[in-house]
mmCIF file of the N, C-alpha and C atoms, coordinates in Angstrom:
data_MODEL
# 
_entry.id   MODEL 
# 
loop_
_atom_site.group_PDB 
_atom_site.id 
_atom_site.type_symbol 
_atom_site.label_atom_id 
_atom_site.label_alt_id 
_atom_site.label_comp_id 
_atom_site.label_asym_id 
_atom_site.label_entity_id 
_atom_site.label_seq_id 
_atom_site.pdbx_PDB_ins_code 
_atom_site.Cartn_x 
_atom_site.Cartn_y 
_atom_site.Cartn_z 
_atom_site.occupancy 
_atom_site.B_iso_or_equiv 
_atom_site.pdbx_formal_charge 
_atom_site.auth_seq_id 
_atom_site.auth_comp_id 
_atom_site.auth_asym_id 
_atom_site.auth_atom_id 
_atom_site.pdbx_PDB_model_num 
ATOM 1   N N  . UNK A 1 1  ? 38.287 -45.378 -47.457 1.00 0.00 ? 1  UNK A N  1 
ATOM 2   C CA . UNK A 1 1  ? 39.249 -46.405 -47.156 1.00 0.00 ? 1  UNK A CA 1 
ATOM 3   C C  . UNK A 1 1  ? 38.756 -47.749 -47.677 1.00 0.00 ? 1  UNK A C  1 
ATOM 4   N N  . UNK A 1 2  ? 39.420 -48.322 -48.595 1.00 0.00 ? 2  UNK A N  1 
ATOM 5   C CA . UNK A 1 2  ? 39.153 -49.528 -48.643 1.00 0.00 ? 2  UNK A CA 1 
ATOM 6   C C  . UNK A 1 2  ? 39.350 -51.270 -47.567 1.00 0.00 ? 2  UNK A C  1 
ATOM 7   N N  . UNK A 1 3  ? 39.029 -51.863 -47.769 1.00 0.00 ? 3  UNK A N  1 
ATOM 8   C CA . UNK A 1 3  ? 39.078 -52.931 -46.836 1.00 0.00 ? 3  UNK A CA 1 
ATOM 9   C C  . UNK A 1 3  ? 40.380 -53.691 -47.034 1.00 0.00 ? 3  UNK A C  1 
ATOM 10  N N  . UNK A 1 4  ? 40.876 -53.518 -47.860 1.00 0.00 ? 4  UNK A N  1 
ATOM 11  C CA . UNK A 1 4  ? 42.529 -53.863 -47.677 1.00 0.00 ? 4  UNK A CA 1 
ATOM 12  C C  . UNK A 1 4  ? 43.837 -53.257 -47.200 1.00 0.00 ? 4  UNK A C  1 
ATOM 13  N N  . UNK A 1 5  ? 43.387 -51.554 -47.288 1.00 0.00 ? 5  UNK A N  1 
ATOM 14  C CA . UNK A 1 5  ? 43.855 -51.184 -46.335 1.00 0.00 ? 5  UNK A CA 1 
ATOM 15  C C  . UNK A 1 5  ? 43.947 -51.055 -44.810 1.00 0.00 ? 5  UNK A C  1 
ATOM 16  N N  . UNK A 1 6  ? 42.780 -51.000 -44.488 1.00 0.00 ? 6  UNK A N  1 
ATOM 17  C CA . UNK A 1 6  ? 42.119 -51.439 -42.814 1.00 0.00 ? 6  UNK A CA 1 
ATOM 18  C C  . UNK A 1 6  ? 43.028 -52.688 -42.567 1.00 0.00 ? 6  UNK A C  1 
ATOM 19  N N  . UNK A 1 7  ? 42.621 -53.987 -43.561 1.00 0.00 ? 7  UNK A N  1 
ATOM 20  C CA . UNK A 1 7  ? 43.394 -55.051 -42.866 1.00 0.00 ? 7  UNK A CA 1 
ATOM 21  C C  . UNK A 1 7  ? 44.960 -54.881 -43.033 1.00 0.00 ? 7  UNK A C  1 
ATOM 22  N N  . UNK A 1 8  ? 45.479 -54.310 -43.823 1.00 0.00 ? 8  UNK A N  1 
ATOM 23  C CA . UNK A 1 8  ? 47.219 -54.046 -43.679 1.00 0.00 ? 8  UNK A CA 1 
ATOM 24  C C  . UNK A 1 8  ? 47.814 -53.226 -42.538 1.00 0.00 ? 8  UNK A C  1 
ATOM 25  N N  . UNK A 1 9  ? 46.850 -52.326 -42.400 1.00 0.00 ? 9  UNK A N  1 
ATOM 26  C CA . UNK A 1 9  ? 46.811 -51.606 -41.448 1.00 0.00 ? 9  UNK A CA 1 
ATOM 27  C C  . UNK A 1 9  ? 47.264 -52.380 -39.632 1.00 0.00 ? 9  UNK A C  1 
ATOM 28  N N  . UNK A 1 10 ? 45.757 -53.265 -39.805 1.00 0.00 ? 10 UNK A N  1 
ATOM 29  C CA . UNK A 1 10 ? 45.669 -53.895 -38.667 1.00 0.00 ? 10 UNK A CA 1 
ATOM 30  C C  . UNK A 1 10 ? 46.400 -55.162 -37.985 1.00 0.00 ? 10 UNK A C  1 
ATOM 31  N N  . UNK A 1 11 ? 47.753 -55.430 -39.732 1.00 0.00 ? 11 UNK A N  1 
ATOM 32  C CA . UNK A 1 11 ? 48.574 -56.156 -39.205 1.00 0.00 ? 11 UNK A CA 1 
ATOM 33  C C  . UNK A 1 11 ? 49.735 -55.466 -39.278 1.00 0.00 ? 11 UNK A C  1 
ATOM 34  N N  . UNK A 1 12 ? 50.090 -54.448 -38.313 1.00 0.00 ? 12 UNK A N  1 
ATOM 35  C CA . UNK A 1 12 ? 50.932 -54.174 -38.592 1.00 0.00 ? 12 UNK A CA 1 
ATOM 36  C C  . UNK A 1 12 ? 51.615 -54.541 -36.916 1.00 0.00 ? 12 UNK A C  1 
ATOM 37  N N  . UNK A 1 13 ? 52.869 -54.805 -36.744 1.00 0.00 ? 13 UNK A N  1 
ATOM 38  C CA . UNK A 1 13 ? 53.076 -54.967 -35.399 1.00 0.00 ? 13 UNK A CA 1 
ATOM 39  C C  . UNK A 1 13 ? 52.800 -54.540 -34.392 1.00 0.00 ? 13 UNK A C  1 
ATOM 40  N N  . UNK A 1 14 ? 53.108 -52.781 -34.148 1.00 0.00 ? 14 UNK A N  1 
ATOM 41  C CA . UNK A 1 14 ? 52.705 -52.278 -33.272 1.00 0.00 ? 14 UNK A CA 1 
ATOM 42  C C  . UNK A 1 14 ? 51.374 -52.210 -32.805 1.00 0.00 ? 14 UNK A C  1 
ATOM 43  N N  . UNK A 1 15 ? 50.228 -52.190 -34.212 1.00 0.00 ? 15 UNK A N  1 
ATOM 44  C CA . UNK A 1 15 ? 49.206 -52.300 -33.470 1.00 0.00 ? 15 UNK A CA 1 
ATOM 45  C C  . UNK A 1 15 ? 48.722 -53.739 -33.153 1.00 0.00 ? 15 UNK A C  1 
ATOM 46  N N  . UNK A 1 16 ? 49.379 -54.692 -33.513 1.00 0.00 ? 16 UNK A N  1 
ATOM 47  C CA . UNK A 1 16 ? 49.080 -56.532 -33.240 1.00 0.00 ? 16 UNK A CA 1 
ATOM 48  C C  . UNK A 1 16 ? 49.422 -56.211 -31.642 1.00 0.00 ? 16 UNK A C  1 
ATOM 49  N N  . UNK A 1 17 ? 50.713 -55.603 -31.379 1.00 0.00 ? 17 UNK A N  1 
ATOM 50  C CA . UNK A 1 17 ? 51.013 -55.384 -29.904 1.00 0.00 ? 17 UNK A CA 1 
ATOM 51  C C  . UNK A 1 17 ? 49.926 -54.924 -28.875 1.00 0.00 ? 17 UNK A C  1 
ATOM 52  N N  . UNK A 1 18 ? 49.737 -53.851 -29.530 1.00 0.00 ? 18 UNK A N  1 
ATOM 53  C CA . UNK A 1 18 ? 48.538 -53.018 -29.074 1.00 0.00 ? 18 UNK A CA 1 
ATOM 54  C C  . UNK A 1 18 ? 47.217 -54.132 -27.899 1.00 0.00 ? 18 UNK A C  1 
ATOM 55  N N  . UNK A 1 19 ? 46.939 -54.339 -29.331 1.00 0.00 ? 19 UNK A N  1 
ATOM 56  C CA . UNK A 1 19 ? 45.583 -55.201 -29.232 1.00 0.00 ? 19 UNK A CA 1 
ATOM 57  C C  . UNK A 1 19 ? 46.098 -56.091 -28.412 1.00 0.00 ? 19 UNK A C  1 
ATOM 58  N N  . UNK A 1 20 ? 47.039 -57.206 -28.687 1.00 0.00 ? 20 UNK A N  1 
ATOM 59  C CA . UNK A 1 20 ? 47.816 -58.184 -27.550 1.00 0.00 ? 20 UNK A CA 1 
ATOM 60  C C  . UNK A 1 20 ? 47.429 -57.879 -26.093 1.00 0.00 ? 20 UNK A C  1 
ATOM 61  N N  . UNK A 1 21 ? 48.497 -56.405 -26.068 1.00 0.00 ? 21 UNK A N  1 
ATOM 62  C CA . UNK A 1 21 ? 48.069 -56.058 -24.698 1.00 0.00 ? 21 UNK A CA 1 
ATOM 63  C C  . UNK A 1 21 ? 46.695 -55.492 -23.826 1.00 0.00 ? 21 UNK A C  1 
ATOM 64  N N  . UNK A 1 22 ? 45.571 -55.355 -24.223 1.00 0.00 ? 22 UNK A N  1 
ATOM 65  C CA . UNK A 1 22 ? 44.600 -54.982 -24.163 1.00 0.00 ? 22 UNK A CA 1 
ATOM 66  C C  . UNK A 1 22 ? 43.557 -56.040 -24.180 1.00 0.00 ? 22 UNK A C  1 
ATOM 67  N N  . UNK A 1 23 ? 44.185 -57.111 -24.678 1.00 0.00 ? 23 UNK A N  1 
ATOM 68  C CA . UNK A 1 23 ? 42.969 -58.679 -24.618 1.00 0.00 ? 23 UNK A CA 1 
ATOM 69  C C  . UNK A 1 23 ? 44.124 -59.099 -23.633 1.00 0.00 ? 23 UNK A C  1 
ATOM 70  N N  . UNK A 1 24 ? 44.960 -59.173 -23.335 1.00 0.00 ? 24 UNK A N  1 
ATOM 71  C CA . UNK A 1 24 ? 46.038 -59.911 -22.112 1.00 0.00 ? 24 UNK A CA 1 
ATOM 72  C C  . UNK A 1 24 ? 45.549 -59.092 -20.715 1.00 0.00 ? 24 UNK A C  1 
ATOM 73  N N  . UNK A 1 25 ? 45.298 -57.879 -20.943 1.00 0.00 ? 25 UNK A N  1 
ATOM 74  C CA . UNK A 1 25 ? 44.923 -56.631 -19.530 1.00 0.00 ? 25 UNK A CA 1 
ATOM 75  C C  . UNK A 1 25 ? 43.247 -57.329 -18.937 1.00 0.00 ? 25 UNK A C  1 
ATOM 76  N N  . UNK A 1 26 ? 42.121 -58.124 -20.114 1.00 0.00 ? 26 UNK A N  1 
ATOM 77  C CA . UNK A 1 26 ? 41.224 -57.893 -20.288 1.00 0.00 ? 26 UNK A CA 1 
ATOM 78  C C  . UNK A 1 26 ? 40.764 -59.516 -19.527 1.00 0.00 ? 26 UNK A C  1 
ATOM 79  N N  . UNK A 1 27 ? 41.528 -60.254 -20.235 1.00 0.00 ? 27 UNK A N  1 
ATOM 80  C CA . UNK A 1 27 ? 41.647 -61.408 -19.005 1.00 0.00 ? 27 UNK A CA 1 
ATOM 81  C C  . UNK A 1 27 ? 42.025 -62.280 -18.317 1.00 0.00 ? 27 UNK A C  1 
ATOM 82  N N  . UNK A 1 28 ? 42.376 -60.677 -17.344 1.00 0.00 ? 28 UNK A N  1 
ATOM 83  C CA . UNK A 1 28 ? 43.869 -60.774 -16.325 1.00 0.00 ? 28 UNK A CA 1 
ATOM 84  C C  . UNK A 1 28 ? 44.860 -61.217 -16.332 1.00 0.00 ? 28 UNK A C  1 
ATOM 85  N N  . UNK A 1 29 ? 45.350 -61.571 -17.201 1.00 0.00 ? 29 UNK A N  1 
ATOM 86  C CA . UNK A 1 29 ? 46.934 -62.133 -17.199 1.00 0.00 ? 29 UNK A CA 1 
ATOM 87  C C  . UNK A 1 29 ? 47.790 -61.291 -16.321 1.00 0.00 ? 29 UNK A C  1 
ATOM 88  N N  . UNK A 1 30 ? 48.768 -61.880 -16.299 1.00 0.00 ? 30 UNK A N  1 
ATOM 89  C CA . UNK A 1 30 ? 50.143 -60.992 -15.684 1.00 0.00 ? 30 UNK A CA 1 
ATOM 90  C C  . UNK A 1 30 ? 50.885 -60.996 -16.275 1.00 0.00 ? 30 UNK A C  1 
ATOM 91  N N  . UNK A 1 31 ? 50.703 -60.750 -17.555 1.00 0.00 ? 31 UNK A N  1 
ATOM 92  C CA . UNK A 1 31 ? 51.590 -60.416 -18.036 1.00 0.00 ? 31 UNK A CA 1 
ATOM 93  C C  . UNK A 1 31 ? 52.568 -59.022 -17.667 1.00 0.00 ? 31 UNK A C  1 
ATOM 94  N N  . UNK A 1 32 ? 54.001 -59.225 -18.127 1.00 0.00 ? 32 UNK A N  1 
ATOM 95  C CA . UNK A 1 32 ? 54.721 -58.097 -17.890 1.00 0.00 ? 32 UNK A CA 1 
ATOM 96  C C  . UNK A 1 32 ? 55.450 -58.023 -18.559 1.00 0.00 ? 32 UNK A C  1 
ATOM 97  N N  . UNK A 1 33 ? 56.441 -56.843 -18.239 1.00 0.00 ? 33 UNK A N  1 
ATOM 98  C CA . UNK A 1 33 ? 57.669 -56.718 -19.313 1.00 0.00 ? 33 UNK A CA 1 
ATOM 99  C C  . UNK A 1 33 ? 59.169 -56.442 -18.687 1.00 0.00 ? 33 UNK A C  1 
ATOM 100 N N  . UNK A 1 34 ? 60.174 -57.177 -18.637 1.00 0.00 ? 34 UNK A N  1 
ATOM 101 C CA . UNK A 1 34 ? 61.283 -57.332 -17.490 1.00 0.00 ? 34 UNK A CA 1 
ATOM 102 C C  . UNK A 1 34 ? 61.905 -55.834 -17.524 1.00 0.00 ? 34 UNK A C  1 
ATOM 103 N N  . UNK A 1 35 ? 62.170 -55.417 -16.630 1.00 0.00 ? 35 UNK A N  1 
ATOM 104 C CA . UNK A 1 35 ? 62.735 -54.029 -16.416 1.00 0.00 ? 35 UNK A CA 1 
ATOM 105 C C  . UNK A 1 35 ? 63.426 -53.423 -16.889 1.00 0.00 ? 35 UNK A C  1 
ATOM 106 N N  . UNK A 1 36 ? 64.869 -53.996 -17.691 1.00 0.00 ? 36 UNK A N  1 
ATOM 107 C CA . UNK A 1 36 ? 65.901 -53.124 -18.660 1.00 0.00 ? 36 UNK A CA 1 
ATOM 108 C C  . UNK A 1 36 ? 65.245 -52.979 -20.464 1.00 0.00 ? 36 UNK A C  1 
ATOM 109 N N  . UNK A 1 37 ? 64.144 -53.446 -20.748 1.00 0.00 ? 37 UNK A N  1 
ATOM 110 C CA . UNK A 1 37 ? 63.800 -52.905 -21.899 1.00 0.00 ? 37 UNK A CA 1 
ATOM 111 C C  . UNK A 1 37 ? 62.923 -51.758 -21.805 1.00 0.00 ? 37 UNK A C  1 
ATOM 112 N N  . UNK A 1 38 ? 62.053 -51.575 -21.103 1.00 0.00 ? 38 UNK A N  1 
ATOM 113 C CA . UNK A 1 38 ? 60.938 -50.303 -21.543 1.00 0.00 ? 38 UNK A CA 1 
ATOM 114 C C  . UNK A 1 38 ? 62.030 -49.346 -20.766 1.00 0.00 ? 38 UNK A C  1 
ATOM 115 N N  . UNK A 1 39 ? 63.355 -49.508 -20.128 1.00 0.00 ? 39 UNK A N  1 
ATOM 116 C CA . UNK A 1 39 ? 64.052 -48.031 -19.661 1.00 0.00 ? 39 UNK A CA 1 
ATOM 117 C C  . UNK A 1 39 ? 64.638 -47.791 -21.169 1.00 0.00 ? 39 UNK A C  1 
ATOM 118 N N  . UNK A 1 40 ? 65.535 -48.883 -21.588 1.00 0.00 ? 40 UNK A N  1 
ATOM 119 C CA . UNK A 1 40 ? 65.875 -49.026 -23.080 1.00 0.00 ? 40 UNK A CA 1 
ATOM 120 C C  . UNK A 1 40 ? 64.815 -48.332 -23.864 1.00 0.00 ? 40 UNK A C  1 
ATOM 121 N N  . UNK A 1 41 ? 63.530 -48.295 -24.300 1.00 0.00 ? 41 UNK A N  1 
ATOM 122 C CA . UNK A 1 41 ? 62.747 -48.110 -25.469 1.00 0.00 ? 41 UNK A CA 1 
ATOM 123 C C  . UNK A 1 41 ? 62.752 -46.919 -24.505 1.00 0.00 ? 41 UNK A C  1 
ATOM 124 N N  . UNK A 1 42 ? 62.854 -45.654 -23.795 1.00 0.00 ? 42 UNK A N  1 
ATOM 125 C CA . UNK A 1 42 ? 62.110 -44.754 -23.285 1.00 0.00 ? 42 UNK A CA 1 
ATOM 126 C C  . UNK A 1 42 ? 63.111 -43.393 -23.660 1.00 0.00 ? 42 UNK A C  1 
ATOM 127 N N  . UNK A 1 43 ? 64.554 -44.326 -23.806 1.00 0.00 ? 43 UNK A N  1 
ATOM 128 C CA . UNK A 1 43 ? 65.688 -43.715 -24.303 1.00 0.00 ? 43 UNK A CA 1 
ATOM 129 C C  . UNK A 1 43 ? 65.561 -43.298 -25.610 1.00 0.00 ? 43 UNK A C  1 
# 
């Protein structure tokens, strides 16, 4: 793998999300997510 793929890779949204949520879990936020979308995305 080259190193330009890794970084295209690592911007890709879902995993920008990823990471987001995992440094937001890490210190403590409260973050959340309002209730009619993750029933929406589960559909």
């Amino acid at each position: 793998m080259t190193a330009d793929l890794v970084f295209a890779s690592l911007l890709n949204p879902p995993v920008l999300f990823f990471f987001l949520g995992m440094v937001a879990e890490w210190v403590g936020s409260d973050l959340y997510v309002p209730h009619p979308p993750p029933r929406l995305f589960s559909l």
